[in-house]
MARBA-3410 file (N, C-alpha, C, O; in Angstrom, 1 decimal):
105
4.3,-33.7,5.1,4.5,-32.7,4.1,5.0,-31.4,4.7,4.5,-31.0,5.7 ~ 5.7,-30.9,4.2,6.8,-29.9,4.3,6.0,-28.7,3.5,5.6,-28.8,2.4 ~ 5.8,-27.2,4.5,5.4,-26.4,3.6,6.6,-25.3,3.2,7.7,-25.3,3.9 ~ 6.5,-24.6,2.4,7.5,-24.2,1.8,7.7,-22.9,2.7,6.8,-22.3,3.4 ~ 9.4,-22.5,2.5,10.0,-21.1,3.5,9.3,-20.5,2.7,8.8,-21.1,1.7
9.1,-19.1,2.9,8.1,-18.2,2.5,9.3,-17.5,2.4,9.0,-16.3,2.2 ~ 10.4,-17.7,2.6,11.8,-16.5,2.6,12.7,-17.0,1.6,13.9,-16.8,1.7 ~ 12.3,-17.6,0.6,12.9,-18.5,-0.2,12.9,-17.1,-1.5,13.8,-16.6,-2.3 ~ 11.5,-16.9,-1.3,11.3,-16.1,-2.9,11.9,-14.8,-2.8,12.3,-14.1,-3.8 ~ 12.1,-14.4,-1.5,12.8,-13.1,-1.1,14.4,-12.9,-1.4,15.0,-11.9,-1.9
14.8,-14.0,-0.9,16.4,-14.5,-1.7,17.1,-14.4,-3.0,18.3,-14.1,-3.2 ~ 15.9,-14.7,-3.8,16.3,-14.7,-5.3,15.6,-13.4,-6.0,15.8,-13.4,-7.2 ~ 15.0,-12.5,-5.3,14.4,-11.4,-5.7,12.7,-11.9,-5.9,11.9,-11.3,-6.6 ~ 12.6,-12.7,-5.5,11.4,-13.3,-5.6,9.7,-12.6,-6.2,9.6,-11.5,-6.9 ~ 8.9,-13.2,-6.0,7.5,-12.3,-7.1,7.3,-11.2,-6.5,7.0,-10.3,-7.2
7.4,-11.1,-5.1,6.8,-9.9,-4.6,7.5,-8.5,-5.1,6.8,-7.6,-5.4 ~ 9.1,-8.4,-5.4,9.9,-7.8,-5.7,10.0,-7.2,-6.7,10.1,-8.1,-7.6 ~ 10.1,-6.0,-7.3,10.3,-5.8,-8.8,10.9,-4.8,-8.8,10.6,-3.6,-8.4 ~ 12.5,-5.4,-9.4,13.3,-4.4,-10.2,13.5,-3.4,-10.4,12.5,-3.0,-9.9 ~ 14.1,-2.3,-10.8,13.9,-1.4,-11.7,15.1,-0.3,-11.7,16.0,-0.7,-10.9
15.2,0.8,-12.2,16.2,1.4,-12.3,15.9,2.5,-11.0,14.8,2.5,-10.3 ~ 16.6,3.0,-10.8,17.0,4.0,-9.8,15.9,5.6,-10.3,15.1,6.0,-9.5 ~ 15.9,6.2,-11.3,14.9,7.0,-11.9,13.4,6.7,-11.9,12.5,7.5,-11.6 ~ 13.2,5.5,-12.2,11.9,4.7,-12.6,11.6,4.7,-10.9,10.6,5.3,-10.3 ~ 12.5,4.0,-10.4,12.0,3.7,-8.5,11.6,5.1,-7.8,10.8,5.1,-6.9
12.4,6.3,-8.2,12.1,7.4,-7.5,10.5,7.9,-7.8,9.6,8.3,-7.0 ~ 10.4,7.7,-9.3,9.1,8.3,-9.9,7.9,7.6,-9.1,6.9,8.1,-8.5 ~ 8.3,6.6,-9.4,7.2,5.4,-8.7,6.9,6.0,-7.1,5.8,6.3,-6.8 ~ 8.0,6.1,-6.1,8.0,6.3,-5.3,6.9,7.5,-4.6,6.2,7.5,-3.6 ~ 7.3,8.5,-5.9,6.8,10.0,-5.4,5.4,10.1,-5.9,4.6,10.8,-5.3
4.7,9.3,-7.2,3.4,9.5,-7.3,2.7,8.6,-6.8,1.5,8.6,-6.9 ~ 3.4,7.4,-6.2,2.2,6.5,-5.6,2.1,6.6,-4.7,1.1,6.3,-4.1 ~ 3.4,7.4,-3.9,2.8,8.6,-2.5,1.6,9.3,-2.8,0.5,9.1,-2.3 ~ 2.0,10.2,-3.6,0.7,11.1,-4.0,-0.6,10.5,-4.4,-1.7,10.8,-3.9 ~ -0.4,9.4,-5.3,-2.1,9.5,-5.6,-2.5,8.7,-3.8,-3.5,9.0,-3.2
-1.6,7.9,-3.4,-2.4,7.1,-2.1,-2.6,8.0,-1.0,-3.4,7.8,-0.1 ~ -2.1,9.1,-1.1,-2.2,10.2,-0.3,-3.7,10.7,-0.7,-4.7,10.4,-0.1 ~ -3.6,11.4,-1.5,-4.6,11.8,-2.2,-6.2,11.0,-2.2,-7.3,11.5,-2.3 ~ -5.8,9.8,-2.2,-7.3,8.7,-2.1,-7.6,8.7,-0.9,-8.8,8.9,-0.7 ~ -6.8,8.5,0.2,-7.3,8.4,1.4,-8.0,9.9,2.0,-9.0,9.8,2.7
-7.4,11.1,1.7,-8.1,12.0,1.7,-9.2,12.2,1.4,-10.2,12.4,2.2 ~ -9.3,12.3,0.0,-10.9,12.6,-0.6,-11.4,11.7,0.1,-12.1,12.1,1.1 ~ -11.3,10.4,0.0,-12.1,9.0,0.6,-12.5,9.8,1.6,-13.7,10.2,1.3 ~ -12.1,10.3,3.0,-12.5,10.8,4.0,-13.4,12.1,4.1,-14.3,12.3,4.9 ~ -12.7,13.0,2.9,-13.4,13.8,3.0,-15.4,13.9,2.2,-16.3,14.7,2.3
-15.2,12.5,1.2,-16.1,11.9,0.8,-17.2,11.4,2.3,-18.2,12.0,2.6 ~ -16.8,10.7,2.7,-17.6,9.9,4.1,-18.2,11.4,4.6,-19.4,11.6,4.2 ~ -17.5,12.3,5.3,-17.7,13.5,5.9,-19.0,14.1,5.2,-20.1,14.5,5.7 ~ -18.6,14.1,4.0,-19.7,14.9,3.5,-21.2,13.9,3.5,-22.4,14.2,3.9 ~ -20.8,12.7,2.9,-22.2,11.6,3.0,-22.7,11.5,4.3,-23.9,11.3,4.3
-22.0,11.5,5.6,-22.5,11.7,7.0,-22.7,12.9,7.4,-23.1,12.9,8.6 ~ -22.4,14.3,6.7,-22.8,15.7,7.3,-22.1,15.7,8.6,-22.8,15.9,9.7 ~ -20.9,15.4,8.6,-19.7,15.5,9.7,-20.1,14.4,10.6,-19.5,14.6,11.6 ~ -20.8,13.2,10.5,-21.5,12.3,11.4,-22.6,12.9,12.1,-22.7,12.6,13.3 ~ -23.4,13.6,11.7,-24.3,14.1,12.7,-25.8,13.8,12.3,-26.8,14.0,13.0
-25.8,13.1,10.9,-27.1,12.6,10.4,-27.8,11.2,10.9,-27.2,10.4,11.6 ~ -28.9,11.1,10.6,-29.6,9.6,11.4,-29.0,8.7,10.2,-28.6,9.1,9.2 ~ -28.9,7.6,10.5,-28.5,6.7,9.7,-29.4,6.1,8.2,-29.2,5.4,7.3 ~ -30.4,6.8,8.6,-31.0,6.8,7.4,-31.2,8.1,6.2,-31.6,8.0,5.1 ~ -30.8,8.9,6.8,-30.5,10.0,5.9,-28.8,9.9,5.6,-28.1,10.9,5.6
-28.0,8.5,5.3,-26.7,8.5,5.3,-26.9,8.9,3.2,-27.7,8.3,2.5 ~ -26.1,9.7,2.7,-25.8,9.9,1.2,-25.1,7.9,1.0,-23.9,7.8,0.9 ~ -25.6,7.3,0.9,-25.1,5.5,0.3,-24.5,5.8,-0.8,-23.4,5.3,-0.6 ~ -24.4,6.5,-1.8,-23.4,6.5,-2.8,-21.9,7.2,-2.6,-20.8,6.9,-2.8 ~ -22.7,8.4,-2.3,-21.7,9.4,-1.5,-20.3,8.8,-0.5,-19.2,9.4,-0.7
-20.5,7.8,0.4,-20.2,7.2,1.1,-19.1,5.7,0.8,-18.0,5.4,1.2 ~ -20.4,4.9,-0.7,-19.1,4.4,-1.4,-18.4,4.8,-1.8,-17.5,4.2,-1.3 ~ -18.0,5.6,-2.6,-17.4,6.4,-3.3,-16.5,6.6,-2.3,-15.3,6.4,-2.7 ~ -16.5,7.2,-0.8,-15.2,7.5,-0.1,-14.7,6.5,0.4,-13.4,6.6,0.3 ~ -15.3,5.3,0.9,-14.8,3.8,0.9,-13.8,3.7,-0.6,-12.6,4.0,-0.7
-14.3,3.3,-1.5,-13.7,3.1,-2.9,-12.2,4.0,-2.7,-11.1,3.5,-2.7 ~ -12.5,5.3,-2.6,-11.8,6.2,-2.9,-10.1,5.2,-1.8,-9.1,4.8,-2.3 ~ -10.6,5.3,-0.3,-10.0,5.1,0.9,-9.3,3.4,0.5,-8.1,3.3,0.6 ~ -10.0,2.6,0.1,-9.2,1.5,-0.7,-8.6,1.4,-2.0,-8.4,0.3,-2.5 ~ -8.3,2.4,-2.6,-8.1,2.7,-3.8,-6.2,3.1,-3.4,-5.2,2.6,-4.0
-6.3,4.3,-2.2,-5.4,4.6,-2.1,-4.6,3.8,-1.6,-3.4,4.0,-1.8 ~ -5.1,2.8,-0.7,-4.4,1.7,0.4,-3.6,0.7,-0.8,-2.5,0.3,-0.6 ~ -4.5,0.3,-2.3,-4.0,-0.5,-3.0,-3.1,0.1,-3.3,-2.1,-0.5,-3.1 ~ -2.8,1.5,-4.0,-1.9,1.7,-5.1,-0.8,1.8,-3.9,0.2,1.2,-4.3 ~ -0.6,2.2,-2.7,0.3,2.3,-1.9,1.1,0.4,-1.7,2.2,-0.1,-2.0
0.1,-0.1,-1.1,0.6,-1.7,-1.2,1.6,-2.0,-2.2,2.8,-2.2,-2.1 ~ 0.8,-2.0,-3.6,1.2,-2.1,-5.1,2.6,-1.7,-5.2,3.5,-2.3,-5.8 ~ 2.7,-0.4,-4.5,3.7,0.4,-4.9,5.0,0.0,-3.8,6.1,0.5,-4.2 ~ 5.1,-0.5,-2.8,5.6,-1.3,-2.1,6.6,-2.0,-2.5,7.7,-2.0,-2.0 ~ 6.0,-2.7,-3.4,6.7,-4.0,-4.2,8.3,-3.5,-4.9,9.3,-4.2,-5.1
8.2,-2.2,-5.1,8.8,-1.9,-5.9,10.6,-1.6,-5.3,10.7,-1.4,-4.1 ~ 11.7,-1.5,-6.0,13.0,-1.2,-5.4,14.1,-1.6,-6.4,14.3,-2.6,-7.2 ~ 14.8,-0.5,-6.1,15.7,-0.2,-7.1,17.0,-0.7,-7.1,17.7,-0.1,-6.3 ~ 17.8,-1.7,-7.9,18.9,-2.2,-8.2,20.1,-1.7,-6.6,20.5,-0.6,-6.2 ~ 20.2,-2.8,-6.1,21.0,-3.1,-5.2,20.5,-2.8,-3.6,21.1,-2.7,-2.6
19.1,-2.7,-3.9,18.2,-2.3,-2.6,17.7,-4.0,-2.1,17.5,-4.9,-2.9 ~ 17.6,-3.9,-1.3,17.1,-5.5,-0.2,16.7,-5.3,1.0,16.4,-4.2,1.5 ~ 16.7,-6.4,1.3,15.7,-6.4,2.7,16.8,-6.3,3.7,17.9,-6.8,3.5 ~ 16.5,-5.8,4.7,17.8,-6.1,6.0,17.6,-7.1,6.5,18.5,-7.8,6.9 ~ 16.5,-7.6,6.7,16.4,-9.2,7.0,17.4,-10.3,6.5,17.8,-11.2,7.1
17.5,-10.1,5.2,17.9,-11.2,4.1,19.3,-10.8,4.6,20.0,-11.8,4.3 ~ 20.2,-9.8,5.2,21.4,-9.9,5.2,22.2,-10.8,5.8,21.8,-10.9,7.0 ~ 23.2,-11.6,5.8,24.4,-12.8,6.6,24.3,-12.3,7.6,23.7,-12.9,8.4 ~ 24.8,-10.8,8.0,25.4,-10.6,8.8,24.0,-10.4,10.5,24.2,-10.0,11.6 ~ 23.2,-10.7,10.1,22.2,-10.6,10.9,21.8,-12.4,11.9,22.0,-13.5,11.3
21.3,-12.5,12.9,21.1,-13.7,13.2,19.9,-13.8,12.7,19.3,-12.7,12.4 ~ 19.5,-14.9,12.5,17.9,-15.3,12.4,17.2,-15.2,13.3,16.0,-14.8,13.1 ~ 17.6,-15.4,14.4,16.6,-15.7,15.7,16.6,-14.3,16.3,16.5,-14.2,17.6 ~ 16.9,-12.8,15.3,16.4,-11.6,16.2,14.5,-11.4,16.5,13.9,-10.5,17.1 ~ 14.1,-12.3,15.9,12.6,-11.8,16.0,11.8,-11.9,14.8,10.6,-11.5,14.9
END
């Protein structure tokens, strides 16, 4: 049994890939910078505060305080991933180009 190229779906614009116009791609671009920006901060600056700069015993750790900067810190990693996906009419991968060998790496 043969498992399938995984470079197949990239070819055809495949699922990971989504469309879009050139305005829409920029918009996308610039606030899912921002909010992923923005989550990973607070997230951190969340932890900081639930550990009192790390200087507390581990049992005086704030546990909600703490999720909350975790959440926050994965919140941002998603919308960034998410936002990844994204590319605008006549954008591709340099991989996928002819003019490239396969066997660079």
């Amino acid at each position: 049994m043969t498992s399938p190229d995984p470079t197949d779906d990239n070819k055809q614009g495949g699922a990971r890939e989504i469309t879009v116009p050139l305005r829409l791609y920029k918009a996308v671009t610039v606030f899912s910078t921002l909010f992923a920006m923005l989550g990973v901060i607070v997230g951190f600056v969340l932890l900081d505060s639930a550990t009192n700069r790390a200087t507390v015993a581990l049992s005086e750790v704030n546990v909600p305080l703490a999720l909350a900067g975790l959440a926050a810190i994965v919140f941002g990693g998603g919308v960034y991933a998410f936002a990844t996906r994204f590319q605008a009419a006549g954008m591709g991968n340099a991989k996928d180009d002819d003019d490239e060998r396969s066997d660079n790496g």
